[in-house]
C-alpha positions as CSV (number, residue, x, y, z in Angstrom):
1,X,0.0,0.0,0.0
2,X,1.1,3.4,-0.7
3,X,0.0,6.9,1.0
4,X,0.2,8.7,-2.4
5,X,-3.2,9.9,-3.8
6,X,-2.7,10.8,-7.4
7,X,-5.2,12.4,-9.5
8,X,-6.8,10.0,-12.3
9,X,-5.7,11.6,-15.3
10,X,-1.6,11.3,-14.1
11,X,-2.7,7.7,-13.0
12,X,-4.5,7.0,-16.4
13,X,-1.2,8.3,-18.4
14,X,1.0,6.8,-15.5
15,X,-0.9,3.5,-16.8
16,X,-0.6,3.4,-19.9
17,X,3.2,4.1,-20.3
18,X,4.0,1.5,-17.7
19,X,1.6,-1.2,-19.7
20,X,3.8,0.2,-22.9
21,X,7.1,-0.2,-20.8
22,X,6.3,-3.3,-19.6
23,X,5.8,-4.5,-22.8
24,X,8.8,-2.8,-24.9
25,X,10.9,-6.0,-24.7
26,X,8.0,-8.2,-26.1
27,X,7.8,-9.1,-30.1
28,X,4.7,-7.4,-31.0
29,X,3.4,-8.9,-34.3
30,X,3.1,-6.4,-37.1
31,X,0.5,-7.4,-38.7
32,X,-2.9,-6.7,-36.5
33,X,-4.8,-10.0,-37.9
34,X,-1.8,-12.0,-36.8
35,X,-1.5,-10.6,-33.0
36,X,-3.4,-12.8,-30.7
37,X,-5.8,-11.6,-28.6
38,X,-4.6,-10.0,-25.3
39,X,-6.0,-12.7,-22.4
40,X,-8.5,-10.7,-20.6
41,X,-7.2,-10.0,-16.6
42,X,-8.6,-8.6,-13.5
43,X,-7.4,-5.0,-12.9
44,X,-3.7,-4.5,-11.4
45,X,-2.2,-2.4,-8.6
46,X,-1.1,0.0,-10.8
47,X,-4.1,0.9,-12.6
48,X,-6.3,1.1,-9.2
49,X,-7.8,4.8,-8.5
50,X,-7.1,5.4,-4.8
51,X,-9.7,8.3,-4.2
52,X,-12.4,5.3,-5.3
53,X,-10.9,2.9,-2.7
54,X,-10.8,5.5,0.0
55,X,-14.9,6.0,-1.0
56,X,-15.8,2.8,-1.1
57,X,-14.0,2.2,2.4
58,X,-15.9,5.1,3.7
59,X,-19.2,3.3,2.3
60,X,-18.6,0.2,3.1
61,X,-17.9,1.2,6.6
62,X,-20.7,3.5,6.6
63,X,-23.0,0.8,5.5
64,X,-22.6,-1.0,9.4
65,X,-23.5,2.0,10.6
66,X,-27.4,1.4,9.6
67,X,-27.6,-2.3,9.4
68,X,-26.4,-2.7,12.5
69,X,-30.0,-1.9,13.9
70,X,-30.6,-4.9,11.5
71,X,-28.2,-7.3,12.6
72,X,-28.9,-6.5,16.2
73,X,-32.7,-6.8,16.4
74,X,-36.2,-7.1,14.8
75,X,-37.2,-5.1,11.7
76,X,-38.7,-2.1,13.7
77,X,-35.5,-1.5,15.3
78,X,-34.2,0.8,12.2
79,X,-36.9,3.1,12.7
80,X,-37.8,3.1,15.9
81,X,-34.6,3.6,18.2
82,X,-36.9,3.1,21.5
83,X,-37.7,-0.8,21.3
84,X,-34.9,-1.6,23.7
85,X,-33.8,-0.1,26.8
86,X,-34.6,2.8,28.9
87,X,-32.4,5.6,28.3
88,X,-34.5,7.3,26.1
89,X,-32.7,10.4,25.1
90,X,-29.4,8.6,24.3
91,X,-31.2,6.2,22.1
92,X,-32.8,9.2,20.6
93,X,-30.0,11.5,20.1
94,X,-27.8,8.2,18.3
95,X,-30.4,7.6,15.7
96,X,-31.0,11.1,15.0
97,X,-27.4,11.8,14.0
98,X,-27.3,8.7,11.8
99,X,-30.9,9.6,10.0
100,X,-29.9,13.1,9.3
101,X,-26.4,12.5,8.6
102,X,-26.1,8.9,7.1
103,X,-29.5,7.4,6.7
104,X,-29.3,5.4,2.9
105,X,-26.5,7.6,1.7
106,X,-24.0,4.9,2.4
107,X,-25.3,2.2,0.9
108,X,-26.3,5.2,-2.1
109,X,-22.3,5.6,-2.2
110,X,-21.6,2.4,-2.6
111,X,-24.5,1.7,-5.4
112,X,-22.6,4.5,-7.2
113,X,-19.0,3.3,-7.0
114,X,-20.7,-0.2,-8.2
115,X,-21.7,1.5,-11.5
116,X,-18.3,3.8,-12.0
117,X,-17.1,-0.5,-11.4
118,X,-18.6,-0.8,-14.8
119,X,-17.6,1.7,-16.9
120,X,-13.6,1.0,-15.3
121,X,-13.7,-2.8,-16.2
122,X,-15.1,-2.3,-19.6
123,X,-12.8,0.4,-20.4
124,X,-9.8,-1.1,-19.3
125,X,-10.8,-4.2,-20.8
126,X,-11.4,-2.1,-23.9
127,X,-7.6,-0.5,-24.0
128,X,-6.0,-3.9,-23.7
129,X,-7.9,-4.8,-26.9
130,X,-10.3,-7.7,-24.9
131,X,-12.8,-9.1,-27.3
132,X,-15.0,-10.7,-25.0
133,X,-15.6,-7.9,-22.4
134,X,-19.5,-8.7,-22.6
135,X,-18.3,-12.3,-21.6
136,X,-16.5,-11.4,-18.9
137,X,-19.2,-9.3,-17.4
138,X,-21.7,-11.4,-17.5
139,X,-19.8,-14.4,-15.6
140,X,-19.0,-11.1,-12.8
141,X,-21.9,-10.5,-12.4
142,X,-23.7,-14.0,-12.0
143,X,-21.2,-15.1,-9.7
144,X,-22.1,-11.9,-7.7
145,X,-25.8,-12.9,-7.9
146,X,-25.0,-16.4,-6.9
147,X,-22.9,-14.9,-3.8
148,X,-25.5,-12.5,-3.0
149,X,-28.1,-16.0,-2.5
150,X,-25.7,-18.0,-0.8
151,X,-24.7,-14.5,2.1
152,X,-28.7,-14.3,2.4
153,X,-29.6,-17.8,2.9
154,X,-26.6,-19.1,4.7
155,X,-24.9,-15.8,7.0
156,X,-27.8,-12.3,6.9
157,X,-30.9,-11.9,5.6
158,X,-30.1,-8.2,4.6
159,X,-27.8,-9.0,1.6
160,X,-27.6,-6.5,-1.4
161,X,-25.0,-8.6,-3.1
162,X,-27.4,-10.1,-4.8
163,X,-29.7,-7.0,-5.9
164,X,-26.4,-5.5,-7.0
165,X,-25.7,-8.6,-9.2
166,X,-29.0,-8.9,-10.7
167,X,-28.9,-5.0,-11.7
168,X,-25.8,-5.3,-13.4
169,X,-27.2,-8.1,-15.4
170,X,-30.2,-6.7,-16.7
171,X,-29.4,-2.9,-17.1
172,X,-25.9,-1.7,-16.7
173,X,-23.8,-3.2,-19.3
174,X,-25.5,-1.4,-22.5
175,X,-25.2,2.0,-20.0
176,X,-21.3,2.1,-20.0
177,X,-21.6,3.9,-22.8
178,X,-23.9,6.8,-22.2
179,X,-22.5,10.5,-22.0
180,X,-22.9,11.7,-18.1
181,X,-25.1,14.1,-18.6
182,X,-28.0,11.4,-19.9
183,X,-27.3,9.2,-17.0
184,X,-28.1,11.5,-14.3
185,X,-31.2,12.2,-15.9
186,X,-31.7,8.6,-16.0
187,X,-30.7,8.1,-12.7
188,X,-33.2,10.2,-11.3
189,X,-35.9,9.4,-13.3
190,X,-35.6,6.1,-12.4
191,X,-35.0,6.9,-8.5
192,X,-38.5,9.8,-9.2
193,X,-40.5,6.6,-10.5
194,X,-39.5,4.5,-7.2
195,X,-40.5,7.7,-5.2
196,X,-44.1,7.5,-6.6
197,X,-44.5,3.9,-5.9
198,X,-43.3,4.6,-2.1
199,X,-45.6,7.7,-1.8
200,X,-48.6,5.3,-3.2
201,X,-47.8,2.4,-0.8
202,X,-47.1,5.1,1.8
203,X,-50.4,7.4,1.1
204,X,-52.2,3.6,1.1
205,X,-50.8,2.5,4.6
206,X,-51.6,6.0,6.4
207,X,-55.3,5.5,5.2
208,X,-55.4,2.2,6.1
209,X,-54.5,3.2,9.9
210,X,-56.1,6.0,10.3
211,X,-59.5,4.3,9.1
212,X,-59.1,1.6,11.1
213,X,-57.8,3.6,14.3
214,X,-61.2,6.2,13.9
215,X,-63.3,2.7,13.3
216,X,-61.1,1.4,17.4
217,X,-61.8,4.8,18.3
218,X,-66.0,4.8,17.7
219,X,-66.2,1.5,18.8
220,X,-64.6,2.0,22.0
221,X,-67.1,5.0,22.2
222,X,-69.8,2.5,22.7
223,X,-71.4,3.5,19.2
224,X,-72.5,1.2,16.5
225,X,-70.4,0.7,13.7
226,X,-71.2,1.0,9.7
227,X,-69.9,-2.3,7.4
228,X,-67.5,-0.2,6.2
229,X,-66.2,0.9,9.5
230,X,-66.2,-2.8,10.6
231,X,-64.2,-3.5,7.8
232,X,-61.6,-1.2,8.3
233,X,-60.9,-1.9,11.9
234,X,-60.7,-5.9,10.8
235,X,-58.2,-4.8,8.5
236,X,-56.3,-2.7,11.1
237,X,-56.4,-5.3,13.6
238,X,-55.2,-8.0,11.2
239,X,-52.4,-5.9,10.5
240,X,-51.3,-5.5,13.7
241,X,-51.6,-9.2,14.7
242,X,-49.5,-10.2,11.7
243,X,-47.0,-7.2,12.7
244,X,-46.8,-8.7,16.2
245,X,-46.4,-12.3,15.1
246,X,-43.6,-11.2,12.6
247,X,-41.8,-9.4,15.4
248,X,-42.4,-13.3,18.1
249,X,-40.9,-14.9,15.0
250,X,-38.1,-13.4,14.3
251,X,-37.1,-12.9,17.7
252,X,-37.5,-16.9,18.3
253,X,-35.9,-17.6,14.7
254,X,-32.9,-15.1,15.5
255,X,-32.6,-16.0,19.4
256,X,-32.6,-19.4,18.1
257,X,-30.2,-22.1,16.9
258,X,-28.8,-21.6,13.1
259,X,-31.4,-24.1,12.3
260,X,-34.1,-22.1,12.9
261,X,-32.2,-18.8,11.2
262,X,-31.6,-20.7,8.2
263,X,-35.6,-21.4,8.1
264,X,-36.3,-17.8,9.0
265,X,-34.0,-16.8,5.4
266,X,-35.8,-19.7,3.1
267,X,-39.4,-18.2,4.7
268,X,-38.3,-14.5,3.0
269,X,-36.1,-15.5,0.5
270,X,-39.0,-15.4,-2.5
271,X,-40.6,-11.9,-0.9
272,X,-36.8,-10.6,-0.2
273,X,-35.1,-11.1,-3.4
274,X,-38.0,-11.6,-5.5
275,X,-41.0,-10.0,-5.1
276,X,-38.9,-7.0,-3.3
277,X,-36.8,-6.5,-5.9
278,X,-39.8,-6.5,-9.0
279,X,-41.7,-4.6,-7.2
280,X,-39.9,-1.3,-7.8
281,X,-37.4,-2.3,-5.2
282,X,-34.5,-2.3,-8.3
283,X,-35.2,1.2,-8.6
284,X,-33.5,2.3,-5.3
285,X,-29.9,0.5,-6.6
286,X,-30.2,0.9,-10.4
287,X,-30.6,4.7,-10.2
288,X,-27.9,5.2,-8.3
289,X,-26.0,2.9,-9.6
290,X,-26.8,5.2,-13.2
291,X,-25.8,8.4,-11.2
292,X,-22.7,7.1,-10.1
293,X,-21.4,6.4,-13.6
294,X,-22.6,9.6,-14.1
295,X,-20.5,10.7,-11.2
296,X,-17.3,9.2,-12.5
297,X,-17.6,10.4,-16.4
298,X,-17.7,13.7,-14.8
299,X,-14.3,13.1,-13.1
300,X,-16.2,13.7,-9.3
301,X,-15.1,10.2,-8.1
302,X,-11.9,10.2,-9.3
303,X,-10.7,13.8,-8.1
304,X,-10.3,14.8,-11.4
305,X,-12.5,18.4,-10.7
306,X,-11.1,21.4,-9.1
307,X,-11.3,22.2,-4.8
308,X,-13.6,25.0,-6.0
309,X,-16.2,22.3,-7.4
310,X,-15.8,20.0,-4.7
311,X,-16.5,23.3,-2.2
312,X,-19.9,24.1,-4.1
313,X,-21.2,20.0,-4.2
314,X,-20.4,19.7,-0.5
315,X,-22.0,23.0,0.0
316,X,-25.2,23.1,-1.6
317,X,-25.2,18.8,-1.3
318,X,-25.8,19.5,2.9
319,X,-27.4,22.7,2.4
320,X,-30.5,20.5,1.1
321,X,-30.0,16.9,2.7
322,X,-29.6,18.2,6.6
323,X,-32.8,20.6,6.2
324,X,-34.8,17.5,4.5
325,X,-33.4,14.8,6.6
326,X,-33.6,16.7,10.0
327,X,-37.7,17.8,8.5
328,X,-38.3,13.8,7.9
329,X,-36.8,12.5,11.0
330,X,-38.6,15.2,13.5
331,X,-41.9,13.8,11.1
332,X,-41.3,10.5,12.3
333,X,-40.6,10.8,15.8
334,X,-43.9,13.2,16.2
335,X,-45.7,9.9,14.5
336,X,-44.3,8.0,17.0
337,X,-41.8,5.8,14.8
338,X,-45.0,4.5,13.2
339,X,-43.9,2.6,9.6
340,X,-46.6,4.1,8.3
341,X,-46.0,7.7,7.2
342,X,-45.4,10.2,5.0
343,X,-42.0,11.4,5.5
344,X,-41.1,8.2,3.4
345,X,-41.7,10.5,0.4
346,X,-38.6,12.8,1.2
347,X,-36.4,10.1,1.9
348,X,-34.7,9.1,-1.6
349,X,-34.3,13.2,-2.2
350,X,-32.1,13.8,1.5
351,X,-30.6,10.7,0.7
352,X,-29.2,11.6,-2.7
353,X,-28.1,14.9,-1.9
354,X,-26.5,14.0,1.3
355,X,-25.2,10.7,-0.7
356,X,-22.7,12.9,-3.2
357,X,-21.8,15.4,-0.7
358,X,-20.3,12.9,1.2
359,X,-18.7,11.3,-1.8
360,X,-17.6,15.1,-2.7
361,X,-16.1,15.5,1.0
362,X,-14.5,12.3,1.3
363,X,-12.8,12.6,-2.5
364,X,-11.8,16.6,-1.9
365,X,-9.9,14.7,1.4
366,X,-8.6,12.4,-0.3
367,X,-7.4,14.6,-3.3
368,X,-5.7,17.5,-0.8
369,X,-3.6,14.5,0.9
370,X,-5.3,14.8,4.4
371,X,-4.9,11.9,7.1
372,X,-3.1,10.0,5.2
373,X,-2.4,7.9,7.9
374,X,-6.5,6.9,8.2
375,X,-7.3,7.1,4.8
376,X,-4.5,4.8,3.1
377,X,-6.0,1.9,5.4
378,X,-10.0,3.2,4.6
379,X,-8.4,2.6,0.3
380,X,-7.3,-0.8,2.2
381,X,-10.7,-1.6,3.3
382,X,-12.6,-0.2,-0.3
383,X,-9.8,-2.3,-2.2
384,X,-11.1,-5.8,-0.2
385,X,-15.0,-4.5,0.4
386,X,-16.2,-7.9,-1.0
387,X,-14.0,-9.6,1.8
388,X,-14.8,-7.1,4.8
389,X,-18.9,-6.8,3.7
390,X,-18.9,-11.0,3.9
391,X,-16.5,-10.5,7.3
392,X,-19.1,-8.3,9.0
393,X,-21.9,-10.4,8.2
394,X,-20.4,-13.3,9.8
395,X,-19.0,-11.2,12.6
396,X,-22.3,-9.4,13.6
397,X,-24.3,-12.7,13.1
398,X,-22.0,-14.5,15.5
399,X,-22.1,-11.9,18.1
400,X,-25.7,-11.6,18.0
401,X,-27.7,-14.5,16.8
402,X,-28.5,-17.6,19.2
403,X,-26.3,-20.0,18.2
404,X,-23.4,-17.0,18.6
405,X,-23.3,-14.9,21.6
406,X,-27.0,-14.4,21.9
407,X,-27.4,-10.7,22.2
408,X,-30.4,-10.0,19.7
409,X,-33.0,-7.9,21.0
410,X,-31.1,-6.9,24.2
411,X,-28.5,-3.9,23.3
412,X,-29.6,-0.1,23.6
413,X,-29.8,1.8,20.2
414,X,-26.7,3.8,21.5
415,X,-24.7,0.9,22.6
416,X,-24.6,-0.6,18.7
417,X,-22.3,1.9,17.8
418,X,-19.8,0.6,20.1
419,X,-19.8,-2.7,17.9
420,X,-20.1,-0.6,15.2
421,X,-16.4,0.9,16.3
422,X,-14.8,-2.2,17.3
423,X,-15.4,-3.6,13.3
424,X,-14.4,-1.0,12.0
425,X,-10.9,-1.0,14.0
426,X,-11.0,-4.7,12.6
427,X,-11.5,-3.9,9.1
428,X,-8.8,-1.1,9.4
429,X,-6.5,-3.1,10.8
430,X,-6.3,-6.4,8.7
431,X,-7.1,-4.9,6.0
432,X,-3.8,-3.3,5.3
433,X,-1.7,-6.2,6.9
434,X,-3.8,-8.9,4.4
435,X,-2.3,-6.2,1.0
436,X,1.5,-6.3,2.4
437,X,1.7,-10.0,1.2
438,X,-1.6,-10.5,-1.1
439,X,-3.2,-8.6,-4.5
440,X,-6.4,-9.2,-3.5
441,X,-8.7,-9.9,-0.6
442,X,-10.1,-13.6,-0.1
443,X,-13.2,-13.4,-1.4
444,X,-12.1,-10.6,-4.6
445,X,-9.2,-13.3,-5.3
446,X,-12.0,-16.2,-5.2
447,X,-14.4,-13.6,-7.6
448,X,-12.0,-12.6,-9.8
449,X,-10.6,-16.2,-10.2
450,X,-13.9,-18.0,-11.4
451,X,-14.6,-14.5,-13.2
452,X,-11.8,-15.1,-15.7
453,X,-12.5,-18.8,-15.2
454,X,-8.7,-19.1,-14.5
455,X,-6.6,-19.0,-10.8
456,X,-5.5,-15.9,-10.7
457,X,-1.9,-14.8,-8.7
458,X,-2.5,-14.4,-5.5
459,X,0.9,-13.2,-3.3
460,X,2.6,-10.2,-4.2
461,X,6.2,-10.1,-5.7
462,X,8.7,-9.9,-3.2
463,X,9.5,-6.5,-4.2
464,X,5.5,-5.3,-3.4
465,X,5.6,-6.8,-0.4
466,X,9.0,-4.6,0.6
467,X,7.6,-1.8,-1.0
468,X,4.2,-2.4,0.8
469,X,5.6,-3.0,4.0
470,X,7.8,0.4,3.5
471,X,4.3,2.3,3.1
């Protein structure tokens, strides 16, 4: 690993005359029809972009930092902070900082250094004169979706691998071409059509409640109710018995051995990774996924823009996602953390705003040579996210599932971020000590391996590994 942070286009030219170096004592065949085709290869440690490692550590990391209300309890735990425990304000005050601050702008980071993935493999695969690029993405991106099944049945029920995977696959590849300027538009478009299904399922569960509650309401008056009312109020009720049961379950299936974990996944698998994603669910990912490759033609993820750009996308990118953010979480706390509500219809616009000032900040950091020292092991952790996403999930699973350590259900909201800390320390510090000897992380060197359908090298030379322990 190195400190330096270099700006893409030196790196890009920095590439290409060490590929041309590299390959000056090599007979190149003159005539084109005769040259074989260069074997297509993962990417190298020379042609890596540190600023995108250093964001996709910072998103990747940032990602724990909401599921861990996931991995620690039931499903109403990552909206309603107050389930466990009785100190009240410091539950509070914890999950309004990460709703205002981090709430889905993580996990909209990541989504957009996933696209900007695409456009850098094709491309480089495009320079080394790679034939069978389409080939090669495809076999990525299945054995992605087939990763993303395997994490959700076998290790955490929240995977995204797998949405990820599945995105690529049916959208992405015939994007990589697209000037930036068409994909933003098609970024939001897509994330403005997911908005109106969330405002119809949202405008459709706050009628639904407040029917039924008026009908509880009447009947608790003593007065007689209509068929209608009746109806609502059956309705109502049978949504919060199958609420409560859902919350016993999961409790019993989490608390309980892996047996009954693994039956808790294969019950949600189909409405999870199915019927979630179909039903506008592929929205969320896919336009921001189309905005980060927007994001990267630009030259934003790569540092390529000026401090003065980066100072106005912070700038105005907080200006709006604090107000909106801070207006949608005081919403939901006045409704009592109740799931149905329509502050749900602000969320995607905080979150995308928020979402690329923080990938603005983070980049402008990482392009002035700040803390070094912290973000030259965050590049470590973005350069092996596959390996540290997969080491969480097993990690928090452990610690908090029945057949681990048994804590689900029984930390405070507050106290999570004190796990949160102590894997993050972890990713930071093997991280960095796994690169000194290896290319690639575990589960990168497994992907890329059956990617190119070949083993690919896995130590370093033993002049990277000085070099890398010299950093």
């Amino acid at each position: 690993m190195t400190d330096t942070l270099t700006t893409p286009a030196f790196t890009e030219d920095a590439n290409a005359l060490a590929e041309l170096s590299n390959g000056s004592s090599t007979t190149v065949a003159t005539d084109p029809a005769q040259a074989p085709e260069p074997a297509p290869r993962p990417v190298t440690q020379r042609e890596r972009i540190p600023t995108i490692d250093v964001v996709r550590g910072v998103a990747l990391m940032g990602i724990l930092f909401m599921n861990i209300s996931s991995f620690s309890g039931p499903w109403e735990m990552y909206i309603n902070p107050l389930m466990v425990g009785n100190h009240r304000s410091y539950n509070l005050f914890a999950w309004i900082i990460r709703w205002v601050f981090f709430e889905g702008k993580m996990r909209a980071a990541f989504s957009m250094l996933f696209g900007a993935g695409v456009i850098l493999l094709t491309e480089r695969a495009e320079r080394r004169g790679s034939k069978n690029i389409a080939d090669i993405f495809l076999r990525r991106n299945m054995w992605l979706v087939l990763f993303g099944v395997l994490h959700f049945y076998f290790i955490w029920i929240g995977d995204i691998l797998y949405w990820y995977g599945l995105t690529a696959l049916l959208f992405l590849y015939p994007c990589r071409k697209i000037r930036f300027r068409n994909l933003f538009i098609a970024g939001v478009l897509v994330l403005a059509v997911g908005v109106g299904g969330d405002a119809y399922f949202a405008m459709d569960g706050i009628r639904t409640r407040n029917q039924g509650q008026a009908a509880q309401a009447l009947q608790a008056s003593g007065k007689k109710l209509t068929q209608n009312q009746q109806d609502a109020l059956k309705k109502w009720n049978d949504i919060l018995e199958k609420r409560k049961k859902l919350h016993d379950d999961d409790l019993k299936a989490m608390r309980g051995s892996y047996l009954d974990a693994l039956k808790w996944h294969i019950q949600w698998g189909p409405q999870m990774q199915a019927k979630g994603y179909y039903m506008l669910g592929f929205t969320d990912v896919l336009g921001m996924m189309l905005i980060g490759m927007g994001l990267y033609r630009m030259g934003i993820l790569t540092g390529a823009l000026s401090y003065k750009v980066y100072g106005w996308t912070i700038a105005i990118g907080f200006l709006l996602s604090i107000p909106i953010n801070g207006f949608q979480a005081w919403g939901i706390i006045r409704a009592n953390f109740q799931p149905e509500s329509a502050w749900w219809v602000l969320y995607q616009i905080g979150r995308l705003t928020g979402a690329v000032a923080n990938v603005a900040l983070v980049v402008l950091i990482s392009k002035a040579g700040l803390f070094k020292w912290l973000t030259s092991r965050i590049a470590a952790v973005g350069q092996t996210a596959l390996s540290n996403y997969l080491f969480t999930s097993i990690s928090c699973t452990i610690l908090f599932n029945g057949f681990g350590f048994g804590l689900y259900g029984k930390l405070e909201y507050y106290q999570l971020y004190a796990v949160v800390a102590v894997v993050w320390a972890l990713n930071m510090i093997l991280s960095p000590i796994w690169l000194r000897y290896y290319q690639f992380g575990p589960m990168e060197w497994v992907w890329r391996s059956l990617t190119y359908w070949k083993r690919q090298p896995m130590r370093r030379s033993a002049l990277e590994e000085q070099e890398a322990l010299a950093a």
